[in-house]
N, CA, C and O of each residue as an XYZ file, in Angstrom:
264
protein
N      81.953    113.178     80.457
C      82.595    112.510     81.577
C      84.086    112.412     81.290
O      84.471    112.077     80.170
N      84.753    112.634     82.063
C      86.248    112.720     81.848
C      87.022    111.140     82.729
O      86.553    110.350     83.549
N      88.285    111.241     82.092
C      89.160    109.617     82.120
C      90.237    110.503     83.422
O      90.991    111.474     83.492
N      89.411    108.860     84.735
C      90.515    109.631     85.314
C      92.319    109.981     84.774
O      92.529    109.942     83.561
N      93.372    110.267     85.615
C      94.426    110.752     84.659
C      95.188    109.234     85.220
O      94.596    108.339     85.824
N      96.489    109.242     84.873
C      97.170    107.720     85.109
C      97.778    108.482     86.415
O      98.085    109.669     86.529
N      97.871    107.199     87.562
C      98.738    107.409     88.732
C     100.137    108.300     88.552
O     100.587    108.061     87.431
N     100.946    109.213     89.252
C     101.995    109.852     88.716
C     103.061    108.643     89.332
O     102.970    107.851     90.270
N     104.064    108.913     88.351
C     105.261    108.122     88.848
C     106.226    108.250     90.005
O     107.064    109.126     89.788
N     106.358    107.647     91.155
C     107.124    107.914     92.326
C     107.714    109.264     92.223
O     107.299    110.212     92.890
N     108.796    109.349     91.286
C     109.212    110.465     91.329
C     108.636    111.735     90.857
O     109.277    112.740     91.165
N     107.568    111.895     90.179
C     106.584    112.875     90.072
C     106.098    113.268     91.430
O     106.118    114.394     91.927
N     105.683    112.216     91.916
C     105.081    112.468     93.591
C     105.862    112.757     93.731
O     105.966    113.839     93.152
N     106.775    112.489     94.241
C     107.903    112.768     95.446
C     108.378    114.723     94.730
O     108.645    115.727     95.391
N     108.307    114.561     93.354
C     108.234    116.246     93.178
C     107.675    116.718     93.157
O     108.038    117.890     93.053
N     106.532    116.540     93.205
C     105.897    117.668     93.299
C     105.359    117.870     95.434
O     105.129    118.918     96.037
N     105.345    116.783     95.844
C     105.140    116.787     97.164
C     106.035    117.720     97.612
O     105.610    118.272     98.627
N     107.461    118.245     97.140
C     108.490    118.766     97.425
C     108.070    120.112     96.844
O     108.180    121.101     97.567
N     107.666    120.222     95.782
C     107.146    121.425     95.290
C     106.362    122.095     95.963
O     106.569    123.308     96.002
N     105.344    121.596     96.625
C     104.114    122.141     96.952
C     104.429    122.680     98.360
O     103.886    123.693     98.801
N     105.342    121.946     99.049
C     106.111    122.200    100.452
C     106.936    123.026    100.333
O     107.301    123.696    101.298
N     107.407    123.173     99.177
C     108.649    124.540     99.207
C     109.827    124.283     99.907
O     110.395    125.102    100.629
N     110.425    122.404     99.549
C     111.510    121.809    100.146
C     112.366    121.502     98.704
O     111.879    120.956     97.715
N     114.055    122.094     98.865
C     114.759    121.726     97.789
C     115.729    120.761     98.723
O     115.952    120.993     99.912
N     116.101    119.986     98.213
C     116.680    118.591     98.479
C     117.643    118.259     97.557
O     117.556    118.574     96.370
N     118.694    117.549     98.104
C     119.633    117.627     96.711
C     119.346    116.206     96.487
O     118.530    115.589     97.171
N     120.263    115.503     95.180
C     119.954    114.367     94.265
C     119.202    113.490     94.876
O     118.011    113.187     94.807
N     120.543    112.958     95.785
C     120.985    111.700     96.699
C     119.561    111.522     98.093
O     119.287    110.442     98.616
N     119.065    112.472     98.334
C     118.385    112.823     98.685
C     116.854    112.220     98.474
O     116.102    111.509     99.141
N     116.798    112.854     97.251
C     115.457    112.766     96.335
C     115.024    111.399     96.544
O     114.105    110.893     97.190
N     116.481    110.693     95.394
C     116.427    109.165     95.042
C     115.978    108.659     96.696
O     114.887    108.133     96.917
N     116.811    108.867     97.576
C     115.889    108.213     98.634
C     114.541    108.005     99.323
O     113.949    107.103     99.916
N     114.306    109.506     98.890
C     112.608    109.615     99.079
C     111.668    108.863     98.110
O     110.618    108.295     98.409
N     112.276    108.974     96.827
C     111.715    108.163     95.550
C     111.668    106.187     95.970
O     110.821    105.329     95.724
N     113.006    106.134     96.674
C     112.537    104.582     96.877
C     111.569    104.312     97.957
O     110.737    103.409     97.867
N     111.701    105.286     99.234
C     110.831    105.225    100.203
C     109.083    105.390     99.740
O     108.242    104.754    100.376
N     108.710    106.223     98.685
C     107.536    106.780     98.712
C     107.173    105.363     97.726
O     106.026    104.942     97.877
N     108.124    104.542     96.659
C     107.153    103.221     96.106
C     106.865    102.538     96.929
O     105.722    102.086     96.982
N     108.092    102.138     98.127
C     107.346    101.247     98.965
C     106.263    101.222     99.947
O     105.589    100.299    100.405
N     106.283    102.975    100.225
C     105.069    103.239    101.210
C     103.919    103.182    100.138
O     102.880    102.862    100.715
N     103.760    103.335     99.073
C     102.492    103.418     97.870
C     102.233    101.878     98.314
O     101.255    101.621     99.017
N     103.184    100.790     97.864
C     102.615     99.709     97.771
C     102.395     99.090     99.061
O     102.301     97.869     98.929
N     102.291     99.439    100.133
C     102.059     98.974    102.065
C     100.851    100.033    101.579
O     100.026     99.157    101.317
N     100.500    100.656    101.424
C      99.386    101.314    101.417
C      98.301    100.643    100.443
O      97.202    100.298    100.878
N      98.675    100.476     99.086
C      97.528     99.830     98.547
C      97.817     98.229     98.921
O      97.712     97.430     97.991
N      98.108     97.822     99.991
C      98.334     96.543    100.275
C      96.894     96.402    101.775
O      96.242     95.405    102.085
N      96.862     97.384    102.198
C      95.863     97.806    103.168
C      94.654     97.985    102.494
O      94.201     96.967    103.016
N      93.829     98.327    101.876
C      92.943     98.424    100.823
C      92.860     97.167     99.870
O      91.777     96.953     99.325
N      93.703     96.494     99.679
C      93.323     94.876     99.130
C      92.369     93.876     99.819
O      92.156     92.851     99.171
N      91.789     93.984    100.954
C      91.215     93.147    101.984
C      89.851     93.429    101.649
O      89.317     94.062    102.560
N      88.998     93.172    100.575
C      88.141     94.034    100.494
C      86.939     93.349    101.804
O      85.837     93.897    101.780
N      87.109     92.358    102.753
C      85.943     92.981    103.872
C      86.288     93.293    104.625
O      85.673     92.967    105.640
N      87.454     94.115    104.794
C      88.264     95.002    105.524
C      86.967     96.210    105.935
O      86.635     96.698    107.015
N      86.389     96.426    104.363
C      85.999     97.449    104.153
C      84.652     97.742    105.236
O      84.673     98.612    106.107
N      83.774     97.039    105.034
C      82.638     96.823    106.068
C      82.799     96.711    107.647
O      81.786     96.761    108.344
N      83.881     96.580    108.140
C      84.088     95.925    109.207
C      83.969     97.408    110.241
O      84.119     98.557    109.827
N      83.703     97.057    111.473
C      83.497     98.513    112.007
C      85.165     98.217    112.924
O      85.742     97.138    113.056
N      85.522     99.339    113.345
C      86.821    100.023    113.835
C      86.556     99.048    115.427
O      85.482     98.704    115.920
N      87.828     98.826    115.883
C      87.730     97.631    117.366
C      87.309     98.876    118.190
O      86.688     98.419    119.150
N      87.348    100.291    118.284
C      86.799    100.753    119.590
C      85.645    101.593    118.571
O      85.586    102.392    117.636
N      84.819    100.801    119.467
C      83.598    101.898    119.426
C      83.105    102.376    120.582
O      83.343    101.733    121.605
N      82.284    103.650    120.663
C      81.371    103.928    121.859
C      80.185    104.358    121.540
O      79.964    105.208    120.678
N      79.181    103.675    122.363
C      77.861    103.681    122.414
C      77.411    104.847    123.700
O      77.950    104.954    124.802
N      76.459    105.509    123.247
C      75.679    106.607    124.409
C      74.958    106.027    124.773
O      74.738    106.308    125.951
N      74.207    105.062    124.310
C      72.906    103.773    124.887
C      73.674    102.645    125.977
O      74.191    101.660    125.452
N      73.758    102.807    127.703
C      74.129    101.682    127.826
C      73.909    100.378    128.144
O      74.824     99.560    128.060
């Protein structure tokens, strides 16, 4: 059984997300994406903290039975 690996660091993401897209960006640039992508990480695992979030069904549903 293998250990998952450790989360990559903002700026790992943010390079390799850039890598994989085949986008070169200069410094000033980067650093901005680097502060944008911690704070979207942490609004994201801030959504996933609710854990009976989890169970809850979605406000629209539709039924074929009416």
């Amino acid at each position: 059984m293998s250990t998952p690996s450790p989360s990559p660091s903002s700026q790992e993401a943010v390079q390799a997300l850039l890598g994989i897209a085949g986008i070169t960006v200069h410094a000033d640039e980067e650093a901005a994406m680097v502060a944008a992508f911690a704070a979207q990480r942490t609004a994201v695992a801030a959504l996933y903290a609710v854990p009976a979030v989890r169970y809850e069904l979605p406000a629209l549903t539709w039924s074929a039975i009416p």
